[in-house]
N, C-alpha and C positions, 0 to 999 in steps of 0.2 A: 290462578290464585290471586286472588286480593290481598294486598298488605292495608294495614291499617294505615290512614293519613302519615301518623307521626314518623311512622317505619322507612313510610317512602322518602318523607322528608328528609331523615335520618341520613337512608343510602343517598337522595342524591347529594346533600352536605356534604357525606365521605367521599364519592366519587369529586365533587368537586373541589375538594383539598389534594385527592392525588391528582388531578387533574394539573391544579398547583404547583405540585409537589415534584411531578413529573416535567413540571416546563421550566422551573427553578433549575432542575437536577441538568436538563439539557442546556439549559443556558451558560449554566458554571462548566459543564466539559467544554461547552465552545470556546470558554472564554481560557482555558489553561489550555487546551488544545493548541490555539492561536498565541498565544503568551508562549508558548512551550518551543516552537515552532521559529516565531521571532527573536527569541533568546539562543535556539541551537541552530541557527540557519546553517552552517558550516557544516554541522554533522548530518543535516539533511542532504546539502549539496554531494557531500563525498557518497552518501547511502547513494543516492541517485547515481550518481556516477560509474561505481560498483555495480550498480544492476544494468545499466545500458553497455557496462563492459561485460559482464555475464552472458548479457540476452546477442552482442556482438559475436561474442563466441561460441555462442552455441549453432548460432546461423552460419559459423566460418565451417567449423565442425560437421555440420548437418551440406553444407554444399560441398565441401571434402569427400563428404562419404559418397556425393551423386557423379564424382568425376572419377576417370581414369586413376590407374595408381602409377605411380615414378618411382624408378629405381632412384637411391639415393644417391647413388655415386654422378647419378645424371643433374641430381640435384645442384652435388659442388660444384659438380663441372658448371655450370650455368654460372653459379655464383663466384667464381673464380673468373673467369670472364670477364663479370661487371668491372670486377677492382683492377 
């Protein structure tokens, strides 16, 4: 189908304002994204933190379950020991 000259001028004019419009919109997220980021450094550091303790435990957890099991009481005895 042929559009008439004006028509296609038209679309690509709109296309190229969202085109615009869409690289305007991503620029501003990077730029508070980064602002957002260097303002709450602290609250990112502990988030982090929190998930390498997570992902820590899960792997202590997940190797626990591939070993032998211990009676408890063998447990204290062990640790009675050390001290």
């Amino acid at each position: 189908m042929n559009l008439p000259a004006r028509n296609t001028i038209a679309a690509h004019g709109i296309l190229s304002i969202m085109s615009t419009s869409h690289e305007s919109l991503k620029q501003a997220i990077k730029e508070a994204l980064t602002e957002t980021l260097n303002e709450q450094r602290d609250v990112l550091r502990d988030l982090l933190a929190e998930v390498l303790e997570d992902v820590a435990l899960v792997e202590a957890i997940e190797q626990g379950r591939q070993t032998e099991s211990v009676d408890r009481a063998r447990i204290f005895d062990l640790l009675e020991d050390r001290s």
